[in-house]
N, C-alpha and C positions, 0 to 999 in steps of 0.2 A: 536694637535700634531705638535711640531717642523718642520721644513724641511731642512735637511743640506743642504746649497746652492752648497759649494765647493766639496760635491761627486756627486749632481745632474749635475754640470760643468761638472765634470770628467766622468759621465757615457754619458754624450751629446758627449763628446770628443770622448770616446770611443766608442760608435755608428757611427757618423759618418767617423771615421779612418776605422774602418772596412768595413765601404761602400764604402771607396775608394780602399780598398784593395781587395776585392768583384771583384770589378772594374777591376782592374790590372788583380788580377785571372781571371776574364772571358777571357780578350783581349789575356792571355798566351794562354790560352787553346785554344780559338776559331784559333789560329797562330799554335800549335799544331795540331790540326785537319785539319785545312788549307794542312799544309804539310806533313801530315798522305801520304803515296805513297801506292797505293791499290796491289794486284799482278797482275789488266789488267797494269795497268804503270808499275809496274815492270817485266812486260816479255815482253811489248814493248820496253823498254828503252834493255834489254839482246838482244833482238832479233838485233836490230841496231847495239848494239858493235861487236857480233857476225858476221851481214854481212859487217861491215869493219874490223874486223879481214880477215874475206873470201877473201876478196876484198887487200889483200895486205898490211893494212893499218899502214905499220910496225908492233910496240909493243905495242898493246892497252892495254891499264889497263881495266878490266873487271869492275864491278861493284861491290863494296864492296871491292876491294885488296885499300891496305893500301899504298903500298908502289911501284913504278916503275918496268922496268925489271932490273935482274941482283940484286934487293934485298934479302936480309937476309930473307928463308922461316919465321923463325922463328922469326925475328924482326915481321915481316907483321903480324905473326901471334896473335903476343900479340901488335900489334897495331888493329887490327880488335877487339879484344878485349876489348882490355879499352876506345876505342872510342863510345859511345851512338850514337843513330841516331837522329839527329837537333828536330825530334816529340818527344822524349820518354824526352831528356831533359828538352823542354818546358813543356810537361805535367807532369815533376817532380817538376818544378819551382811552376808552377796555383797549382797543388796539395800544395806544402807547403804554398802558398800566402793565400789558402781557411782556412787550419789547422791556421793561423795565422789571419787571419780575425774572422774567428770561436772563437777562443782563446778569442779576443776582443770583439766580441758580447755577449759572455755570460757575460766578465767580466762588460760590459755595463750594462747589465740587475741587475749583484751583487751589482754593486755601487748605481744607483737606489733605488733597495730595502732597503740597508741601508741609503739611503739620505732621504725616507720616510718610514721607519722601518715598510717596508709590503712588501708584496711580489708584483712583479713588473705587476699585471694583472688589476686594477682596470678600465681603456681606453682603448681604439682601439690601441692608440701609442701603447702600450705596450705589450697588445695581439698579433698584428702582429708582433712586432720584436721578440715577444716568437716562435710563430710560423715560421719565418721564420728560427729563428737558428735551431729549431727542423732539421724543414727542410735540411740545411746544414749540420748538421749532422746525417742522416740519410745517405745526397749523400757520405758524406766521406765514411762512413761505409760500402754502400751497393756498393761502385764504385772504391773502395781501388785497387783490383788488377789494376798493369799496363796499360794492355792494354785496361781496361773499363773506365781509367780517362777521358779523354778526352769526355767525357759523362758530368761530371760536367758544363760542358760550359751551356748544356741545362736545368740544375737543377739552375744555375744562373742565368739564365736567368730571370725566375720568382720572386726570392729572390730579384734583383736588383732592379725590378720594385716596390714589395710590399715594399720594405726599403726604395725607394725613397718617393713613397707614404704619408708612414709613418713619413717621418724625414719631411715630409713637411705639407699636409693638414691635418693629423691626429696628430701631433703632439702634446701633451699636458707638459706643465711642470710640476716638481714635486709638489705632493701636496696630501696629505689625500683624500682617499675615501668617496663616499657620504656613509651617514649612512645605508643605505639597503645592500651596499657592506662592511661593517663592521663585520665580518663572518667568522670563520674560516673552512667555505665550498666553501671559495672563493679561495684558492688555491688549494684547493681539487678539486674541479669543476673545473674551467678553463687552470688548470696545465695537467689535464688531455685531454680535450680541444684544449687544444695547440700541444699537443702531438699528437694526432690523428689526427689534420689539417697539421702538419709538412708531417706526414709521407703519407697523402694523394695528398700533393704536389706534393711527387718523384714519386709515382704512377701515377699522373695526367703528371704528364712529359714522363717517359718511354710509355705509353699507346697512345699519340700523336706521338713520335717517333715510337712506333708499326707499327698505321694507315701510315703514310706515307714509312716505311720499305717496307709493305706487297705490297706496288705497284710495287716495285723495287726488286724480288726477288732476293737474293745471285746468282751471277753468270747468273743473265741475264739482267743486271743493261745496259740501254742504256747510248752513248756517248754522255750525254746531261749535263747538269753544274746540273742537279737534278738528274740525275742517278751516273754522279762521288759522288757529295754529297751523297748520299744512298748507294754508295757501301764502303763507310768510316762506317760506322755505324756498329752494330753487327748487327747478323741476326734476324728473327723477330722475332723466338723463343723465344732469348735468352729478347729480350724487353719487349715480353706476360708474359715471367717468371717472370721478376722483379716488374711489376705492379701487378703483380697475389699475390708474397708472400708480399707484400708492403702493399697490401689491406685486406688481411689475418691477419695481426700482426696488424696495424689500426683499422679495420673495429669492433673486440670485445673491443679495445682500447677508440674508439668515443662510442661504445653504452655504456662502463661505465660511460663516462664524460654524458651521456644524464640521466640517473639512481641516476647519483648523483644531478645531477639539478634539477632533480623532489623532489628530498629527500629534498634538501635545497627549495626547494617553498614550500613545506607545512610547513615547520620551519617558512620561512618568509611571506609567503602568504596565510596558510592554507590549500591551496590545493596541491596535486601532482601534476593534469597537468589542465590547462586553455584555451589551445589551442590561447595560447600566440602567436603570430608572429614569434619570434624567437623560441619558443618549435615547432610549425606546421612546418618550414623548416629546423629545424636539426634531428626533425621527418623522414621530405621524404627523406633527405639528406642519411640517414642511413640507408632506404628502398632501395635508389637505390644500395648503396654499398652491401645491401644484393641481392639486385636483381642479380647483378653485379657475386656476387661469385655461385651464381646459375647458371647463365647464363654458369661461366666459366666452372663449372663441365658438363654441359650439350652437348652431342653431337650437333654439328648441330649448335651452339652459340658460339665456344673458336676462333672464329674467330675475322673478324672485328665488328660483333654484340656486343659480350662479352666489345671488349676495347669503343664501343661507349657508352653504358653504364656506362664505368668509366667515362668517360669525363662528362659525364651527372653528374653522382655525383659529381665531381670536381670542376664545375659551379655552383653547387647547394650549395657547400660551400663557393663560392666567392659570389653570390648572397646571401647568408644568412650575410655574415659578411659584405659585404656593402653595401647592397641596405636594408637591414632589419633594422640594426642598423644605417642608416642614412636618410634613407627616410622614412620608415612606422614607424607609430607610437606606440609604446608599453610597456610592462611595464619594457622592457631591453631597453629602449633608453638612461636611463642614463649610459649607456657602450658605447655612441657615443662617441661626439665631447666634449670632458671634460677639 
């Protein structure tokens, strides 16, 4: 089978554009969060203008007034208005940088496919950069309101790493599948696969951010560079939520992609299961995520038990996908280094 060179160029192209834009995005947001002003800072900073107003201190401008004394109520007013706060901008900027990197990674994946008229799963390269756009867009979706953007930074965080990864040791050029991967249970499987490792990503991010919330309760967050940090954040609730329905909508998502892999080994190998390497840890992987939603409904467990458990599966899916497909040997290793 052929291999268009000149759309495998342009999907390389387009892969690494979007890493760099990735890039840019995290740096806006992480600048946006930066200067996120919590309400202990802003009733410090009120309290101050306040005691030099007290203090004589002529005509102070208060915090937030747009315009001097002696101005136009109503100019101030439609300037407080149309003005953004220096955070909400940047994190509209990283928001759109993400939607335009996203844009690019998928279309990375489209040119691909057609440079080798198959769908872009047959290598680790191209597994993980499925998964990671999954990923990406799951944060846009599930992180969209305003004031939850600035959250993206932590969902980049991991995407930037596994891209780099990818664009570098996992790398493969285009080129035909080996003949065991010639199957049209190969996009069926690992499409599915990809998808429930994406959206296990954002859960494995919010559930970290949980663990380290819950030390820092809302409103008793100490005056330390990790308690201001912590008191940026939303509260833990709202963190347990997100991992919770994250792994909910994954969690029956991975066991179909596990259901259909069994389906395809007995096509290709006779049997349903083997207790292959890769089938025995996407086995436990998907026990703990059931453990996990047990855990969570369970009194006495929706705490920090419940989120260690996700992290526990979280691991179990970065250990499956590269310590399994790259160190143990088995009958999925020609899904390594291709």
């Amino acid at each position: 089978m052929p291999v268009n060179e000149n759309l495998a160029q342009y999907s390389d192209f387009a892969f690494k554009s979007a890493f760099v834009i990735f890039v840019l995005a995290e740096l806006l947001i992480l600048a946006s969060y930066a200067s996120m002003r919590t309400k202990a800072v802003t009733a410090k900073d009120s309290a101050r203008e306040l005691v030099g107003v007290a203090a004589g201190q002529g005509d102070a401008v208060l915090p937030g007034d747009a315009a001097g004394p002696g101005a136009d109520p109503d100019e101030a007013s439609g300037a407080r208005g149309s003005a953004r706060p220096l955070q909400e901008r940047l994190a509209n900027m990283g928001y759109s940088l993400v939607v335009l990197g996203f844009l690019l990674h998928v279309a990375s994946l489209v040119l691909r496919g057609f440079a080798v008229e198959r769908m872009p799963l047959g290598n680790m390269y191209e597994f993980v950069s499925t998964a990671c756009a999954v990923g990406v867009g799951v944060g846009l979706v599930t992180l969209r309101p305003q004031t939850k953007r600035p959250l993206l930074a932590f969902v980049l965080v991991p995407v930037v790493i596994l891209m780099f990864v990818a664009g570098t040791v996992l790398y493969a050029t285009a080129a035909p599948v080996v003949p065991a991967l010639q199957s049209y249970w190969l996009p069926i499987h690992v499409t599915i696969i990809c998808i429930g490792s994406g959206i296990f990503l954002v859960s494995g991010v919010a559930s970290m951010l949980f663990l380290f919330r819950i030390r820092f309760p809302k409103g008793e967050e100490k005056d330390t560079r990790l308690g201001r940090f912590a008191a940026k954040l939303p509260d833990a609730q709202y963190l347990d939520r997100l991992a919770y329905k994250t792994v909910v909508f994954g969690f029956p998502v991975f066991g179909i992609g596990v259901i259909c892999g069994a389906i395809w080994a007995e096509a290709a190998w006779g049997r349903f299961w083997g207790w292959d390497p890769k089938e025995t840890v996407s086995f436990i992987a998907w026990i703990v995520y059931a453990a996990y939603l047990h855990a969570r409904a369970t009194a006495g467990w929706r705490d920090t038990k419940a989120a260690w458990i996700n992290l526990a599966g979280f691991v179990a899916m970065l250990f499956n996908l590269f310590i399994i497909n790259m160190v143990v040997s088995g009958l999925h290793s020609y899904a390594g280094l291709t």
